[in-house]
C-alpha positions as YAML, in Angstrom:
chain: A
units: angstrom
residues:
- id: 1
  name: UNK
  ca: [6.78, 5.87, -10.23]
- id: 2
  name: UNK
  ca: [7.55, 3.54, -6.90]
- id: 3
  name: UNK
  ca: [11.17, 4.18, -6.38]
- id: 4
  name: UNK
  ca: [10.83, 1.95, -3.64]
- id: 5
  name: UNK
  ca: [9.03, -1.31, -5.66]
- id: 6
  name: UNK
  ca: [11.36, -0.96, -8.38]
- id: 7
  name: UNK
  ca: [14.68, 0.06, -6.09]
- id: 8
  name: UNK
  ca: [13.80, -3.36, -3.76]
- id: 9
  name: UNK
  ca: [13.19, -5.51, -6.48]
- id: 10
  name: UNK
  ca: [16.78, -4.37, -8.15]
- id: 11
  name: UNK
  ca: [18.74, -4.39, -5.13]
- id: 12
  name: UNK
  ca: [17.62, -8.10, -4.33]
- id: 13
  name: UNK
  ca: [18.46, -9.17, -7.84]
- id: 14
  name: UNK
  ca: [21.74, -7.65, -7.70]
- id: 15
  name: UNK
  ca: [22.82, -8.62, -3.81]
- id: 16
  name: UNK
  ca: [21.84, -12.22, -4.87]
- id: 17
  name: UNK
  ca: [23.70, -12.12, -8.06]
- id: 18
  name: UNK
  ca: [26.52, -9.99, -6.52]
- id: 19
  name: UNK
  ca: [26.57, -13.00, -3.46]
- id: 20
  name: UNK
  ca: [26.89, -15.50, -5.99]
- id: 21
  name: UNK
  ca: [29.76, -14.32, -8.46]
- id: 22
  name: UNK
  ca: [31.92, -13.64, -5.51]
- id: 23
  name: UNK
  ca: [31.42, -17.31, -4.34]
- id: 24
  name: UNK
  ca: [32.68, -18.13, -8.19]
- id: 25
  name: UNK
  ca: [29.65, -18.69, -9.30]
- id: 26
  name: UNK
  ca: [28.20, -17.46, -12.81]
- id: 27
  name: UNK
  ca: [24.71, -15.79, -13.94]
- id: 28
  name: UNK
  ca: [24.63, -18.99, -16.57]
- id: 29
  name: UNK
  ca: [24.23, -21.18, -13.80]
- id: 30
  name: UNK
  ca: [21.34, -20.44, -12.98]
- id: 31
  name: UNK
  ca: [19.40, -19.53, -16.26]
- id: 32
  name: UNK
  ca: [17.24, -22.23, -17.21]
- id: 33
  name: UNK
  ca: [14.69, -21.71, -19.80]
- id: 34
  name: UNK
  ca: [13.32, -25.54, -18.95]
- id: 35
  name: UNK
  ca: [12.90, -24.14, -15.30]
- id: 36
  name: UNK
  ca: [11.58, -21.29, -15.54]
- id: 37
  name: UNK
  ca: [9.27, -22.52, -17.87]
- id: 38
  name: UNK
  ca: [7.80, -25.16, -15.27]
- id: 39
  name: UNK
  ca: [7.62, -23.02, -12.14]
- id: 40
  name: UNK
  ca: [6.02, -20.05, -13.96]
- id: 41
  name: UNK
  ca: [4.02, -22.36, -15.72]
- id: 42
  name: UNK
  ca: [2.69, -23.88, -12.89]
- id: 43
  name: UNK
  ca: [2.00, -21.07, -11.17]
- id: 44
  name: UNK
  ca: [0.12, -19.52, -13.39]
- id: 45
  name: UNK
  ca: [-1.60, -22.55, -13.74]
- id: 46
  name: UNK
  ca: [-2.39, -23.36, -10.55]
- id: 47
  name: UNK
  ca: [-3.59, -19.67, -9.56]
- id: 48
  name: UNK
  ca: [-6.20, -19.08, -12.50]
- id: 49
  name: UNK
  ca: [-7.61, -23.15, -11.38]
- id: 50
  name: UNK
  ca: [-8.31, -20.99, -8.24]
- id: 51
  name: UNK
  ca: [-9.72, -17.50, -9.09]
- id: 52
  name: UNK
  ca: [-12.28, -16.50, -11.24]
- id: 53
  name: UNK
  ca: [-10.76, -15.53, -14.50]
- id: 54
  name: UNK
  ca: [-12.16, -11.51, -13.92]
- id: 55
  name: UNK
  ca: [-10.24, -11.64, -10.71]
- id: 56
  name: UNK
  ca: [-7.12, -13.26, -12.18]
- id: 57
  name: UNK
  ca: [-7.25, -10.55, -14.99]
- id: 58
  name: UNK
  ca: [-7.84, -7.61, -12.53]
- id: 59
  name: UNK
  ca: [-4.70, -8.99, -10.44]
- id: 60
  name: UNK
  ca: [-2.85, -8.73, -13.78]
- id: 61
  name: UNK
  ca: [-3.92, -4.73, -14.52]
- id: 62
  name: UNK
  ca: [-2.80, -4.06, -10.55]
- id: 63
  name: UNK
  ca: [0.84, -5.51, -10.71]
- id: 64
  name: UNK
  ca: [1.60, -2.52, -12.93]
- id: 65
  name: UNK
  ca: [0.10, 0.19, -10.06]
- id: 66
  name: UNK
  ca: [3.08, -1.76, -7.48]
- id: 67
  name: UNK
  ca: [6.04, -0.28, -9.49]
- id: 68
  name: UNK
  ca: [4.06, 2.87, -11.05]
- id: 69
  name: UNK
  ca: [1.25, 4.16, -8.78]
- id: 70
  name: UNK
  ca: [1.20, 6.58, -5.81]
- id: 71
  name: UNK
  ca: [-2.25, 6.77, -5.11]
- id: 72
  name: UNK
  ca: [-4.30, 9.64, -4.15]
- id: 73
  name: UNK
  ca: [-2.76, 12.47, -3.00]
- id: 74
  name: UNK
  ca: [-4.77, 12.54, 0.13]
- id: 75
  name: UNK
  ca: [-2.92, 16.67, 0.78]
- id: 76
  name: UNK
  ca: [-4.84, 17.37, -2.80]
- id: 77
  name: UNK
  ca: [-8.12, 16.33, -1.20]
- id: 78
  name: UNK
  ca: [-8.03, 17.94, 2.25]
- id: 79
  name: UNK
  ca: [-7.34, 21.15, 0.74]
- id: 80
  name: UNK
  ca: [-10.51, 20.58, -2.37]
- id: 81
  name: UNK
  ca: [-13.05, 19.64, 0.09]
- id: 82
  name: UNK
  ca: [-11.67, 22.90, 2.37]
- id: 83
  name: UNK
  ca: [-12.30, 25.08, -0.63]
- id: 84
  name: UNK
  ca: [-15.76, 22.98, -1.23]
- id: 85
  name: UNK
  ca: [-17.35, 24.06, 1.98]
- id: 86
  name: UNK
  ca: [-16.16, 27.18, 2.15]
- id: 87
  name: UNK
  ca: [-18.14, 28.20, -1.12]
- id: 88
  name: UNK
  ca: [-20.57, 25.77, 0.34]
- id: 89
  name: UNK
  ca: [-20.79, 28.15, 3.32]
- id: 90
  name: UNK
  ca: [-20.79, 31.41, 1.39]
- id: 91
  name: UNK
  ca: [-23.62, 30.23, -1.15]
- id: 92
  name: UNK
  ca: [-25.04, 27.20, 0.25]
- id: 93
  name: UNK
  ca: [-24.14, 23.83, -1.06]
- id: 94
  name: UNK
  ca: [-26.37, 23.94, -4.60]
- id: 95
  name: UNK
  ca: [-23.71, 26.15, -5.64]
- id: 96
  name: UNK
  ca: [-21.18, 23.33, -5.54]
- id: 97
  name: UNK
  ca: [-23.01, 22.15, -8.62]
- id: 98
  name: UNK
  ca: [-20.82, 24.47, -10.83]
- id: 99
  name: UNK
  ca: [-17.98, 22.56, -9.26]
- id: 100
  name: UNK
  ca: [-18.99, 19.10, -10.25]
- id: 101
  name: UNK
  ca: [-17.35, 18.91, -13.52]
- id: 102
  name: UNK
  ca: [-13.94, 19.84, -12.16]
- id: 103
  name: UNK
  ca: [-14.25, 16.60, -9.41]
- id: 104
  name: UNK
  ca: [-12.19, 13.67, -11.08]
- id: 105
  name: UNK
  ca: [-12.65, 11.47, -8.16]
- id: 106
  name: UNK
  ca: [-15.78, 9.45, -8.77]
- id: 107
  name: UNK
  ca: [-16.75, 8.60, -5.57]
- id: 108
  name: UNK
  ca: [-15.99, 12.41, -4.31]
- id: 109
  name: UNK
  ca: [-18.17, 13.65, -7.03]
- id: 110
  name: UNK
  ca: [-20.94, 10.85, -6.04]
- id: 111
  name: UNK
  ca: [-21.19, 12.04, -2.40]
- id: 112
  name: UNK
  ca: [-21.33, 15.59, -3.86]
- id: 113
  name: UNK
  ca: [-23.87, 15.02, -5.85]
- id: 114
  name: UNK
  ca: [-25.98, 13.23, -3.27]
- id: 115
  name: UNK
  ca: [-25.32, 16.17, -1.22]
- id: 116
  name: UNK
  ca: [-26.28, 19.18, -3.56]
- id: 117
  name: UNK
  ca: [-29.36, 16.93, -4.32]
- id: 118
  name: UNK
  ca: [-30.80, 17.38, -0.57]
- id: 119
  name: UNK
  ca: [-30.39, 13.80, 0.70]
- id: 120
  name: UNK
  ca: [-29.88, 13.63, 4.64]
- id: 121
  name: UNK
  ca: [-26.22, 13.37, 6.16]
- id: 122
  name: UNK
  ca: [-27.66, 9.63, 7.79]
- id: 123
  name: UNK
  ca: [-28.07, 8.66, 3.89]
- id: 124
  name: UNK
  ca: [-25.44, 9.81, 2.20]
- id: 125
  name: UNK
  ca: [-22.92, 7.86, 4.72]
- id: 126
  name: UNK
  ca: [-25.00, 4.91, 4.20]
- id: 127
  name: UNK
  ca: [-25.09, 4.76, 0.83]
- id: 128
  name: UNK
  ca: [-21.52, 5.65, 0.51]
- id: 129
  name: UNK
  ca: [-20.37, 3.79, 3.34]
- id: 130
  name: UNK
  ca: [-22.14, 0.61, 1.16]
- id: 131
  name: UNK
  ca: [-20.28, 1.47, -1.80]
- id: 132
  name: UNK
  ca: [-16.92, 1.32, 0.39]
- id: 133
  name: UNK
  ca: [-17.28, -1.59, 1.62]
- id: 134
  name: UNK
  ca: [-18.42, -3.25, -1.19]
- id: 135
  name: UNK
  ca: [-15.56, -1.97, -3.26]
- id: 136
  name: UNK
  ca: [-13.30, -2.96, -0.80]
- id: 137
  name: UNK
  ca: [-14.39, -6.82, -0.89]
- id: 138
  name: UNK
  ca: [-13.57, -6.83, -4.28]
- id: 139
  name: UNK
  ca: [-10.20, -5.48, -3.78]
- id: 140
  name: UNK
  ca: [-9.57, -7.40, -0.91]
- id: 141
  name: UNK
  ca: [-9.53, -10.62, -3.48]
- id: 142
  name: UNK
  ca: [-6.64, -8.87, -5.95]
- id: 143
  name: UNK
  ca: [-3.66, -9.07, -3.01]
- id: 144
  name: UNK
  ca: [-5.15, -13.10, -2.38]
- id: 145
  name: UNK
  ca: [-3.87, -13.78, -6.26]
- id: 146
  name: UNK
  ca: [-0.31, -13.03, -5.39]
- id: 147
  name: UNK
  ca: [-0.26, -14.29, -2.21]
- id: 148
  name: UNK
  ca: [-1.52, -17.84, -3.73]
- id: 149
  name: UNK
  ca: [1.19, -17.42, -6.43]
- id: 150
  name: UNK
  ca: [3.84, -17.11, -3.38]
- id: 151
  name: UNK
  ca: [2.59, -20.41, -2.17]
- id: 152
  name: UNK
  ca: [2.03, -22.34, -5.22]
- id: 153
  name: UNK
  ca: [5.58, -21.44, -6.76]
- id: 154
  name: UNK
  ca: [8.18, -22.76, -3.85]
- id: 155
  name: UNK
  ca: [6.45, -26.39, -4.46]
- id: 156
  name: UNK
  ca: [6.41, -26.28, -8.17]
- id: 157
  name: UNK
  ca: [9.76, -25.61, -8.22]
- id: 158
  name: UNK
  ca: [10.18, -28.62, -6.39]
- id: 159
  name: UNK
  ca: [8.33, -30.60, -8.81]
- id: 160
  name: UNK
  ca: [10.64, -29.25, -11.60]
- id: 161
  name: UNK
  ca: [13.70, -30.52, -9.25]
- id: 162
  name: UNK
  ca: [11.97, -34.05, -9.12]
- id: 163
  name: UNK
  ca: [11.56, -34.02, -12.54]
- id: 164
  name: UNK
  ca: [15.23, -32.65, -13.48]
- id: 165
  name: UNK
  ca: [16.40, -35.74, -10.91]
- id: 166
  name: UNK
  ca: [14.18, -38.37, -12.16]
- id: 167
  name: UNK
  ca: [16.50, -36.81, -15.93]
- id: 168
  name: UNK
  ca: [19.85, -37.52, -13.78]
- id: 169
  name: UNK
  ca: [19.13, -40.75, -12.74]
- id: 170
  name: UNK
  ca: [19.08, -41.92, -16.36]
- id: 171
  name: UNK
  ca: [22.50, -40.87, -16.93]
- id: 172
  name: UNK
  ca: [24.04, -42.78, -13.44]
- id: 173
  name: UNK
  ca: [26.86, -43.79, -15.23]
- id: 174
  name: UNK
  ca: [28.54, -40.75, -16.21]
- id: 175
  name: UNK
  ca: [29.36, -39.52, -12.62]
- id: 176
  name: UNK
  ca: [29.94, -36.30, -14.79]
- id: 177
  name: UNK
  ca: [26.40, -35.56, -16.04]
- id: 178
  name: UNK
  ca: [25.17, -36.49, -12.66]
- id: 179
  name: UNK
  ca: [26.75, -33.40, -11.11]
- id: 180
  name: UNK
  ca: [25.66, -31.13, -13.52]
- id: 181
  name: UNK
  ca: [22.32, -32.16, -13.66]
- id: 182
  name: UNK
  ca: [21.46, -32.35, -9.79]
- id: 183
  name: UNK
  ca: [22.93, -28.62, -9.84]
- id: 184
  name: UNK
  ca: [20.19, -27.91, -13.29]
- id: 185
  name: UNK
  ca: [17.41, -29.76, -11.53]
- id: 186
  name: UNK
  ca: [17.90, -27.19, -8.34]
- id: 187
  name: UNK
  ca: [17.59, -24.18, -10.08]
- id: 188
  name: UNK
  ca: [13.81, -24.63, -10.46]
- id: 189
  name: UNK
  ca: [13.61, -24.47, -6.71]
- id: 190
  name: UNK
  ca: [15.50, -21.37, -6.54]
- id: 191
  name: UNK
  ca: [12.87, -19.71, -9.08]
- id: 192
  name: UNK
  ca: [10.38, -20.82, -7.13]
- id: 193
  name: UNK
  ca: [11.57, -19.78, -3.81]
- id: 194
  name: UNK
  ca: [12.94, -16.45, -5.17]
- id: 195
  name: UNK
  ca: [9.72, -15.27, -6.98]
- id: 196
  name: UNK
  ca: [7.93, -16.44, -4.16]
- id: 197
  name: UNK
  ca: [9.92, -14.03, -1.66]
- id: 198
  name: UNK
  ca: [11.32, -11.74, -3.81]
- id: 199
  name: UNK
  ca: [7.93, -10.97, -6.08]
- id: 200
  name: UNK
  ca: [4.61, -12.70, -4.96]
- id: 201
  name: UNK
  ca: [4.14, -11.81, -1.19]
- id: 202
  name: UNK
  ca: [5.94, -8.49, -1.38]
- id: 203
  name: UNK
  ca: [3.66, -7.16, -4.13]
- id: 204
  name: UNK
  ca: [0.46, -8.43, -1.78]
- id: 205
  name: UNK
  ca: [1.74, -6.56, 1.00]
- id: 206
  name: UNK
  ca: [2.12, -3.62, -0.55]
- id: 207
  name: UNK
  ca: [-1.21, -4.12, -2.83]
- id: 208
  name: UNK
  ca: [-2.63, -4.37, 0.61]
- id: 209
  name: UNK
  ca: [-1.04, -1.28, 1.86]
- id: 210
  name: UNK
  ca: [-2.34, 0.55, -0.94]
- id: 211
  name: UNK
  ca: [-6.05, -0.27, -1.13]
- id: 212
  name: UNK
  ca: [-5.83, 0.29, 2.91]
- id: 213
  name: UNK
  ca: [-4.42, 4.02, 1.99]
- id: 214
  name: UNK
  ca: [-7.30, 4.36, -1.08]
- id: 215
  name: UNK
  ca: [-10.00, 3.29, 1.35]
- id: 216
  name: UNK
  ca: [-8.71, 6.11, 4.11]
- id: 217
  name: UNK
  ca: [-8.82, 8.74, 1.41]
- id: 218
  name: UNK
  ca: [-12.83, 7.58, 0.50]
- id: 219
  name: UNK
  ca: [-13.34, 7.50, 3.38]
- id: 220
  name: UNK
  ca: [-11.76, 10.60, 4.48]
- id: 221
  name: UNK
  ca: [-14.34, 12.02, 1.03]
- id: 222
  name: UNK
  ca: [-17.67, 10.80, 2.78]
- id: 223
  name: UNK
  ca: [-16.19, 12.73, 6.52]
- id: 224
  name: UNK
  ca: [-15.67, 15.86, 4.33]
- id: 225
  name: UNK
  ca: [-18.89, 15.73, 2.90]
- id: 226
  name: UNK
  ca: [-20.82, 14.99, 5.88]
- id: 227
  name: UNK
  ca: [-19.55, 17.79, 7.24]
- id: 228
  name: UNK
  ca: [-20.35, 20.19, 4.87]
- id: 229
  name: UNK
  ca: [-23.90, 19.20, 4.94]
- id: 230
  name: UNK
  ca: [-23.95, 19.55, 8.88]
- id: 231
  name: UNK
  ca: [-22.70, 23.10, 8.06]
- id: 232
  name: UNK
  ca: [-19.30, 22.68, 10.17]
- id: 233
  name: UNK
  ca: [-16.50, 25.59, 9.74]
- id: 234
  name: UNK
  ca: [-14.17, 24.86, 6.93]
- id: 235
  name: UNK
  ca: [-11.31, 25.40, 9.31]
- id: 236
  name: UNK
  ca: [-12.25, 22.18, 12.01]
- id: 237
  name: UNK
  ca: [-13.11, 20.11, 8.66]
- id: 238
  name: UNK
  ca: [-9.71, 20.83, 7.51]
- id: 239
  name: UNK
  ca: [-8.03, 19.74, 10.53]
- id: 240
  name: UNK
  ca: [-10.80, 16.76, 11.16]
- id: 241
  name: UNK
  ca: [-9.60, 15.72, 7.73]
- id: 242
  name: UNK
  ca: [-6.18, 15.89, 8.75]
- id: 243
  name: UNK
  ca: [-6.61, 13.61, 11.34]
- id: 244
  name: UNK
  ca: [-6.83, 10.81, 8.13]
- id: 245
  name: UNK
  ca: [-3.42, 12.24, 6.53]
- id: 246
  name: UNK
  ca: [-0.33, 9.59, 7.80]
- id: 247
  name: UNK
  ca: [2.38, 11.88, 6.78]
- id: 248
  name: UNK
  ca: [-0.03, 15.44, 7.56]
- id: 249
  name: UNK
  ca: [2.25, 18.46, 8.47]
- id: 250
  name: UNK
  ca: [0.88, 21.58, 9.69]
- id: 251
  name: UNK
  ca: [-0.63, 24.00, 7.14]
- id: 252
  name: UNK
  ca: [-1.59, 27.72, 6.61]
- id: 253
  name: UNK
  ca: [-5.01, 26.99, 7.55]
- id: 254
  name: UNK
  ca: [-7.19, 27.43, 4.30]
- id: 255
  name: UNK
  ca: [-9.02, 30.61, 4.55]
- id: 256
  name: UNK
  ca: [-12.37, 30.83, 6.10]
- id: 257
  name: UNK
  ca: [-14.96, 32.91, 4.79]
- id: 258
  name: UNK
  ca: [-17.01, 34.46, 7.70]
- id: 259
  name: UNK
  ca: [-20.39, 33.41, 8.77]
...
């Protein structure tokens, strides 16, 4: 779990809410079915007229990974591709076959298996390198959906504020039902202005920040693997590997099984 998404997320709900109540305002105020209704609506709307529906769908699947999802534990895989090419080094790398069932990251077990089947180091970066790249197009497209949504939704919550004042100018004389009206016909531009800032572009920053972090891990994989192949001590891959870790702190170097 994202103690951070969900923490952020809860203390701007509750500072705006808290911010408003002190002012003597009320929660009631500014629950509108109607307008909520029209910006989400709209948004929705207007962002699945863009995308392809796969995409749109796939953008769906990722909001959960914002508020639940850590991503790879890139520690996990310095210290599995250290233990890799050390057996690699006692037994030669066919021996990592034995190892391939226990691999649960696809693309890690790929590059293994390319690997253990004899292709050259130039080969298995470039096919791997392809798949990389190509994977990260896609993903590229999944933080665009949100960011879209955060510009669509501040301007259809104006259009449900011209349409709640087009209402109130029905109803001109009751001076009354004017006033509370106007302040009805606002509250769809505070949806859309709060889930654009509040929900939309945050989640594509930090959708960006993850795929950036999954595509350091991959290829922090392929740099492991090549390096096995080209035979290099387990203890300079480990700290070569290191070198892709943000948050790496020293370690008990792995031990390294003599030549």
């Amino acid at each position: 779990m994202d103690f951070a998404s969900i923490g952020g997320i809860a203390l701007a709900i509750v500072g705006i809410m808290a911010g408003m109540m002190i002012e003597g305002g009320s929660i009631s105020q500014i629950t509108q079915p109607t307008a909520a209704m029209i910006v989400i609506g709209g948004t929705v709307g207007a962002v699945m007229l863009q995308f392809p529906m796969k995409i749109f769908l796939t953008a769906l699947k990722q909001a959960t990974s914002i508020f639940f999802s850590h991503g790879s534990d890139g520690e996990a895989v310095v210290m599995q591709i250290v233990k890799f090419a050390n057996k690699a080094r006692k037994s030669g790398i066919v021996s990592l076959d034995q190892d391939l069932s226990g691999v649960e990251d696809p693309f890690l077990k790929q590059a293994l298996m390319l690997a253990i089947d004899g292709t050259e180091p130039s080969e298995v970066r470039k096919i791997m390198q392809m798949e990389i790249d190509n994977k990260t197009e896609m993903e590229e497209k999944i933080p665009q959906v949100f960011e879209a949504a955060g510009g669509y939704s501040p301007t259809v919550g104006i259009i449900g504020a011209v349409i709640g004042l087009i209402q109130v100018m029905q109803h001109l004389n009751n001076i009354d039902e004017v006033g509370r009206g106007i302040a009805v016909a606002f509250v769809a531009t505070i949806y859309g202005v709060a889930l654009a800032n509040l929900v939309f572009l945050p989640a594509a920053g930090k959708l960006k920040i993850r795929q950036r972090e999954e595509q350091m891990i991959k290829e922090m994989m392929l740099e492991g693997v090549i390096s096995i192949l080209e035979g290099m001590n387990p203890r300079m891959i480990e700290t070569k590997l290191r070198t892709f870790l943000f948050d790496s702190k020293p370690e008990k170097p792995a031990e390294v099984i003599a030549a």
